[in-house]
N, C-alpha and C positions, 0 to 999 in steps of 0.2 A: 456726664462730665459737667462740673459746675463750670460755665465761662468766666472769665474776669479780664481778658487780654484779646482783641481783636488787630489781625492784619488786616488791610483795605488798600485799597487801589483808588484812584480817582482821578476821573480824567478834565482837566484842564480844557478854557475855554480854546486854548488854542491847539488841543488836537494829543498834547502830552501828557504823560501818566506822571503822578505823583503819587509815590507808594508810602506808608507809616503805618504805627503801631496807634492804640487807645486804648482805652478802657470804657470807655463810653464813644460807639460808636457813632449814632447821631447828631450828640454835640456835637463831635469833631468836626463833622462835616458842617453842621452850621457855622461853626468859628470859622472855617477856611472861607465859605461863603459868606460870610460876615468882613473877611480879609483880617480876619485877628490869628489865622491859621500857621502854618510856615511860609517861610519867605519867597519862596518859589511862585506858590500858589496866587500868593496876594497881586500880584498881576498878570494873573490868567483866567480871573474870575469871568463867570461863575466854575464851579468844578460840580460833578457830577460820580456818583460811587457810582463804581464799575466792577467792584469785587471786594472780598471779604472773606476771611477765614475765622474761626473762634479758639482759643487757646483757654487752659486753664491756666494759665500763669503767664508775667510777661514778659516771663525768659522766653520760652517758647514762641511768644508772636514776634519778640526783639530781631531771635533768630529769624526765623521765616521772611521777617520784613528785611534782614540784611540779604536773606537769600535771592529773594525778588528782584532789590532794586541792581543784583548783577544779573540779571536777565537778560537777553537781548529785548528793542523793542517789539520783536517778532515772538520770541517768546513768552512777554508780558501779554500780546495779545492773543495768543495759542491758550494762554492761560483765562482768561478774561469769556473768551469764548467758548470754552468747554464748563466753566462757572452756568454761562449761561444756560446753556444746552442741560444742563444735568439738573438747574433749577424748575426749568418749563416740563420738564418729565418727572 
């Protein structure tokens, strides 16, 4: 699968998740940490990715990112933590 649409997670200096879509994942994170990111962010700095999925298209990560951000925050972090877990193995 060629990527071109990434979901991401990130969590915020004060402990919240900030969920969005890109296409260049890296930047993004630097612009939020830069505070040129979304509005949320920009006074929670610094943020830190927590998760990430790859899409071919950015219909598909649009979706996923609407699906997410109705998550519960119990859910975002059930989610967050099996990311992990399945990264380390």
């Amino acid at each position: 699968m060629k990527t071109s649409a990434y979901t991401y997670i990130v969590e915020c200096a004060d402990g919240t998740f900030y969920t969005g879509w890109t296409n260049d994942l890296e930047r993004r994170v630097q612009h939020h940490n830069e505070g040129k990111g979304a509005k949320y962010t920009r006074a929670r700095l610094p943020v830190r990715l927590v998760y990430c999925e790859a899409f071919a298209t950015k219909e598909e990560a649009m979706k996923r990112e609407y699906a997410i951000k109705h998550l519960t925050r119990k859910d975002k972090l059930d989610l967050i933590l099996k990311h992990e877990a399945e990264s380390k193995s």
